[in-house]
C-alpha positions as CSV (number, residue, x, y, z in Angstrom):
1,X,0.7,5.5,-6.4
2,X,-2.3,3.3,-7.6
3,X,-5.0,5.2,-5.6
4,X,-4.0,8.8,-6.5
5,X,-3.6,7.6,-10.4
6,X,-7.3,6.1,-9.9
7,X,-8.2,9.0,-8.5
8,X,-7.1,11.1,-11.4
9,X,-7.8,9.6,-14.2
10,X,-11.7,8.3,-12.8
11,X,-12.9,11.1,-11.2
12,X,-10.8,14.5,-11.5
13,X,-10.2,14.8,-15.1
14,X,-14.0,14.0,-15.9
15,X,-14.5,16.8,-13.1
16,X,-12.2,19.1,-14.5
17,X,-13.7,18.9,-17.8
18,X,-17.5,19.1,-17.0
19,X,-16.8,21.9,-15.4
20,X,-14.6,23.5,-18.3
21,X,-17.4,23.1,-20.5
22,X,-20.2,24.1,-18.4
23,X,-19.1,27.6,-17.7
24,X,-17.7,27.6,-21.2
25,X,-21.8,27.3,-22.4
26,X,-22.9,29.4,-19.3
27,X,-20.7,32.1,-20.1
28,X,-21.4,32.1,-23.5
29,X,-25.6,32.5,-23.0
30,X,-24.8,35.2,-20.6
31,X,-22.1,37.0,-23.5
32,X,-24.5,36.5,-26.4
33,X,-27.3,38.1,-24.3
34,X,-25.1,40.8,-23.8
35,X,-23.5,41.0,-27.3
36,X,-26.8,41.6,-29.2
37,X,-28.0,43.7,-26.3
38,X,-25.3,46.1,-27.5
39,X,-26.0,46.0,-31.3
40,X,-29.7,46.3,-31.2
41,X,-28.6,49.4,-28.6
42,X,-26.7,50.7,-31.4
43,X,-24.0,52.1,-28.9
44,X,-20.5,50.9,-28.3
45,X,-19.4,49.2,-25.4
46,X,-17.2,50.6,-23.2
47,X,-15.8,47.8,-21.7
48,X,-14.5,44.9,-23.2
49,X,-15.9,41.6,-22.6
50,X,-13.5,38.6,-22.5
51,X,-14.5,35.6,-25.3
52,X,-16.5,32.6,-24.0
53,X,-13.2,30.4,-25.6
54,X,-11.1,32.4,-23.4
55,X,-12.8,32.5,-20.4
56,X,-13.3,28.6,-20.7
57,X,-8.9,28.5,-21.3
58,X,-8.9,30.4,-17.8
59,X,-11.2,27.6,-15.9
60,X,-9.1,25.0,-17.2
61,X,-5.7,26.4,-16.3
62,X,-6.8,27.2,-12.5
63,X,-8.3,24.1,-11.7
64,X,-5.3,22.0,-12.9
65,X,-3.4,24.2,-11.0
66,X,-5.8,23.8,-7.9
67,X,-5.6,20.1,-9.0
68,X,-1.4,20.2,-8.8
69,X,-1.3,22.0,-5.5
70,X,-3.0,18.9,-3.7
71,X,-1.9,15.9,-6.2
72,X,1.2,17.0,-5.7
73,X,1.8,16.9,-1.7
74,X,-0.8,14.0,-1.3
75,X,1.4,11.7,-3.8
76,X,4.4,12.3,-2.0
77,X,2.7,10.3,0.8
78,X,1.6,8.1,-0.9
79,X,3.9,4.7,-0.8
80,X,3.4,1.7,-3.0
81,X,3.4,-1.3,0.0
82,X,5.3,-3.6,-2.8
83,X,8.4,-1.3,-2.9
84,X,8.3,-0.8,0.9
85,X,11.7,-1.7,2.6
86,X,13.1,-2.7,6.1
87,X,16.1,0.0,7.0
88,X,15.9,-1.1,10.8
89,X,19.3,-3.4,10.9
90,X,18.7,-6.8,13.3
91,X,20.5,-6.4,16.7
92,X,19.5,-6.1,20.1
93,X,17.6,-2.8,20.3
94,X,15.5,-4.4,17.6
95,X,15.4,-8.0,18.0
96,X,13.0,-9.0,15.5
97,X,12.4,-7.6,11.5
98,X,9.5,-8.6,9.2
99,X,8.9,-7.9,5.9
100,X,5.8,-9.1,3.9
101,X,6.1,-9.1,-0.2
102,X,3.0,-10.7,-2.5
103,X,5.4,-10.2,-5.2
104,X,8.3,-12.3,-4.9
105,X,9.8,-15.4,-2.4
106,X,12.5,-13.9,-0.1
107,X,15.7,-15.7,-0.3
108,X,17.9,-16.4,2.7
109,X,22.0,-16.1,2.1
110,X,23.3,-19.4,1.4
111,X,26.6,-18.7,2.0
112,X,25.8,-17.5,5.7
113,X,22.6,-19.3,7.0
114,X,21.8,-23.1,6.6
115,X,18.3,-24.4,7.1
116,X,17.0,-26.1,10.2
117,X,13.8,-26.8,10.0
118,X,10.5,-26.2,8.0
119,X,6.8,-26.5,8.6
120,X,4.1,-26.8,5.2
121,X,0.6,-27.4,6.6
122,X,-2.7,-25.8,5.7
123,X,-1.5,-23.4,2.6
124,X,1.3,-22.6,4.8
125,X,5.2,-23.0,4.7
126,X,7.8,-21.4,7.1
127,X,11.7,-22.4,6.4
128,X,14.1,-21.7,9.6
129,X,17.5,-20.8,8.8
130,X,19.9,-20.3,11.0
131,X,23.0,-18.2,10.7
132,X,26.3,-20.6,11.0
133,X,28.4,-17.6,11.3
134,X,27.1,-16.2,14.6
135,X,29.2,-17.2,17.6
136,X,27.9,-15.4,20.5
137,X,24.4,-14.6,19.4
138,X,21.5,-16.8,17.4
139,X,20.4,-15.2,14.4
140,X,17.5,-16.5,12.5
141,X,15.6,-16.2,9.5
142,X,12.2,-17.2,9.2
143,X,11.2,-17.4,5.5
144,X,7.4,-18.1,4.6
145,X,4.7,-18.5,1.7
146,X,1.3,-18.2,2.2
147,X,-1.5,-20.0,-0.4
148,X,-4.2,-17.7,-1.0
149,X,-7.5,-17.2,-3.6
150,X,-6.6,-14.7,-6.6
151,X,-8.4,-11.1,-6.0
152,X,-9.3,-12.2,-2.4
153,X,-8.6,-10.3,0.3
154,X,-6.7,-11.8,3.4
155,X,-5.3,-10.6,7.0
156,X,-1.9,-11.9,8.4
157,X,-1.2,-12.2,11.5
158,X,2.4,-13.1,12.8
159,X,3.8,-13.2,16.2
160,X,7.4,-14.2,17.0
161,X,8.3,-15.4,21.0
162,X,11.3,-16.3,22.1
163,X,11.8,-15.5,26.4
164,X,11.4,-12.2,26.9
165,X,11.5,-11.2,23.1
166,X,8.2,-10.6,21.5
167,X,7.4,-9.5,17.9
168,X,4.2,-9.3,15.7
169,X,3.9,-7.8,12.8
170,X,-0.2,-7.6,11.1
171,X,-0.6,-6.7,7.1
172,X,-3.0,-7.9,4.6
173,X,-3.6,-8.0,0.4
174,X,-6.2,-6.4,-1.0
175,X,-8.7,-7.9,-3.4
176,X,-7.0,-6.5,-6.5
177,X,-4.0,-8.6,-6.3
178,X,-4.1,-11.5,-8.8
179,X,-1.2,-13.1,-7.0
180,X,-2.0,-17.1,-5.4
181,X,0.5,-16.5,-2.8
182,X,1.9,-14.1,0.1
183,X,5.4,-14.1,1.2
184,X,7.1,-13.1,4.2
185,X,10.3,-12.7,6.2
186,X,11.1,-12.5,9.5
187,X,14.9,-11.9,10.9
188,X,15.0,-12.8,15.1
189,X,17.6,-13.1,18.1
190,X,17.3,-16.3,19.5
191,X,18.8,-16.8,23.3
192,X,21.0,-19.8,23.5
193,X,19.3,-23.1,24.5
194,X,15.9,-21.2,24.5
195,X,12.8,-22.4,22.4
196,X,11.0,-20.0,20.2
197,X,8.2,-20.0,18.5
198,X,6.3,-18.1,15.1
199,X,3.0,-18.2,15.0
200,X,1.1,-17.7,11.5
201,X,-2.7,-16.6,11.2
202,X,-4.8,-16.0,8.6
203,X,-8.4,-14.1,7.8
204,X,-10.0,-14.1,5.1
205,X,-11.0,-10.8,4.7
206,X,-9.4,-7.4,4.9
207,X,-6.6,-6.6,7.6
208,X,-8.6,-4.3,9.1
209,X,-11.1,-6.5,10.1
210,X,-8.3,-8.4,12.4
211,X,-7.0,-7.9,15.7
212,X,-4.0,-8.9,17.5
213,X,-6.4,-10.3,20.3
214,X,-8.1,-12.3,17.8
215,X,-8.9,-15.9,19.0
216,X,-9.9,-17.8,15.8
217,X,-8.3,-17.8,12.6
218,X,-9.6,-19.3,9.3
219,X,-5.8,-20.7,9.1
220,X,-3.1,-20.8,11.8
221,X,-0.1,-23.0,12.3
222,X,2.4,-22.3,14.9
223,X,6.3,-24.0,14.9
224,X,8.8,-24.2,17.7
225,X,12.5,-23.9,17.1
């Protein structure tokens, strides 16, 4: 909801207020004109003209009702990307999950998986866990933090391959986030005795700037498991 409460409380109340009190003070010169037109006339008017205070109450109420009508549908699409949730369950139909949080680390189940392996290079750490419950088929988690500069922007990049399975999954922080570190989570079906990979890049800069054909990354590590 932070762009719609920007938008509010920057630009349409100030909006909504200058024009309240223009036609308040246009209104008003036009109803004064016409006021002492009628008393230096001498003759009673025959219809009745509404007050300046009156007409400015009017202005007000329609416009934060116009304002309501499209606050209210736009906010409802509106979703905060911090409170965002995978429902997709892992299986074979969907192979591979990610999630991406820049608010806190994701935490495997201890009780379940057990950790395998772990790559930290360049401002970037991926733990693989591996679920020691899982007879028939390999399920991994992939659990990762990624260094960044405070109220920088950056692009993430990450691609999953294992076989024929293939997953990528692009996202990126905006410049307002005072955080010093991205997290993220991916859940994958491994085939037995087959290697797979994650790749990890990073661009500085805004996601939108990035591509999934992209060739150079300001940061990339890649690990095999």
């Amino acid at each position: 909801m932070t762009v719609v409460s920007i938008g509010v409380y920057t630009v349409l109340f100030p909006m909504i207020v200058i024009i309240t009190v223009a036609a308040f003070f246009i209104y008003k010169a036009i109803y004064d004109k016409h006021t002492n037109k009628v008393l230096e006339s001498g003759e009673a008017d025959k219809r009745k003209w509404i007050a300046p205070w009156g007409l400015a109450l009017i202005v007000l109420g329609a416009q934060l009702i116009l304002a309501a009508s499209v606050m209210l549908p736009v906010s409802m699409l509106m979703v905060d990307p911090e409170t965002q949730e995978t429902n997709l369950v892992l299986s074979s139909d969907n192979p591979v999950l990610f999630d991406i949080s820049c608010g806190a680390m994701f935490q495997p189940d201890e009780d379940n998986y057990t950790e395998e392996s772990t790559l930290n290079e360049d401002g970037i750490k991926i733990s693989v866990y591996h679920n020691k419950n899982a007879k028939d088929i390999n399920k991994f988690i992939l659990i990762g933090e990624i260094e960044k500069e405070p109220y920088e922007p950056v692009g993430i990049y990450i691609f999953y391959e294992n076989d024929n399975i293939e997953g990528s999954c692009m996202s990126g922080i905006t410049a307002n986030d005072d955080s010093s570190k991205v997290y993220f989570k991916c859940e994958v079906l491994k085939k037995l005795d087959t290697p797979a990979s994650i790749k990890v890049g990073i661009k500085n800069g805004h996601a939108d700037q990035m591509s999934s054909e992209e060739k150079y990354f300001d940061r990339e590590v890649k690990l095999v498991f």
